[in-house]
N, C-alpha and C positions, 0 to 999 in steps of 0.2 A: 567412255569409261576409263580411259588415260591407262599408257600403258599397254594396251592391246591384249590383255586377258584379265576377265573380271574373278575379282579373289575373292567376294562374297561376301555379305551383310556384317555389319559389326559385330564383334565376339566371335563370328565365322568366316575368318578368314582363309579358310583355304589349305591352312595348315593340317598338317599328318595330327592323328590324336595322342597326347602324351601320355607315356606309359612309364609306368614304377614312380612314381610322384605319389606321396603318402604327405597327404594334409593332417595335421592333427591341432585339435584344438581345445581349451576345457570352457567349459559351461560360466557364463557370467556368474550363477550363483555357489560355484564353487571357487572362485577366485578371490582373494585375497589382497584387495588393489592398496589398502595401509596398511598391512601385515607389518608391526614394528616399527609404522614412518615415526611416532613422538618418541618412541625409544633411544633410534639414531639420529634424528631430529634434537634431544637432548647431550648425545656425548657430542656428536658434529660439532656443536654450537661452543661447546665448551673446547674441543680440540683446536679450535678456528680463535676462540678467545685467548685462549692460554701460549698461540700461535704468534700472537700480536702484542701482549702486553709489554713487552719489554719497547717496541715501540709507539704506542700510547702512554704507560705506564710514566716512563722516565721523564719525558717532556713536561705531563699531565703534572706530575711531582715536585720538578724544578719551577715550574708556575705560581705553583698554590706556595711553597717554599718563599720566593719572591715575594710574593703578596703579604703573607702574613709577617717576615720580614719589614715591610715596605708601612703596612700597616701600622704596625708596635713603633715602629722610630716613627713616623706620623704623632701618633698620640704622645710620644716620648717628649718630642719637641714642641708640644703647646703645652708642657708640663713648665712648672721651676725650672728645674733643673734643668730642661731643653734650651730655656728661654738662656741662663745663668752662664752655661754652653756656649752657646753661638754667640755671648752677647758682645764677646772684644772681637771677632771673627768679620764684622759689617765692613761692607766697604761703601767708603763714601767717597764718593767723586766729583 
C-alpha cells in the first residue's frame, strides 16, 4: 500500500472533514451566459478600430493617393499633349 499507512479510497483520503466552507452556486436557468456579449461586442470592436486607424488609415491613404496619382499621368501620357511632352525628351543612343 506504499508508504506504510493506508489513506483510503479516492475522494477519501483520510483527511479531517472541512468545516465553514460555504459553496454557493446559481441555477443554469437563472444565469445569464450573453448578458450584453453584442452590446460590448459592438463598442469593443469599435474601440479597437478607432485604436488603429491612424495606423492603417495613413499608409492605406498614401497608396490609394499614389495610384490614383500614378493612374491620371498614365492616361495623361497616351494623351496629345503627353505624347507632345515627352516628345524632344527621347534619348537615342
Amino acid at each position: 500500500m506504499g508508504g506504510g499507512k493506508w489513506m483510503g479510497w479516492w475522494g477519501h483520503l483520510g483527511a479531517p472533514k472541512q468545516r465553514g466552507i460555504a459553496i454557493y452556486s446559481l441555477s443554469p436557468y437563472e444565469q445569464r451566459a450573453f448578458a450584453g456579449a453584442l452590446h460590448q461586442a459592438v463598442f469593443n470592436t469599435f474601440r479597437r478600430v478607432t485604436g488603429q486607424i491612424f495606423y492603417i488609415g495613413v499608409p492605406v491613404g498614401l497608396a490609394y493617393t499614389v495610384f490614383t496619382w500614378g493612374k491620371e499621368n498614365h492616361h495623361w501620357r497616351l494623351t496629345k499633349a503627353g505624347h507632345a511632352y515627352y516628345e524632344g525628351s527621347t534619348r537615342e543612343h
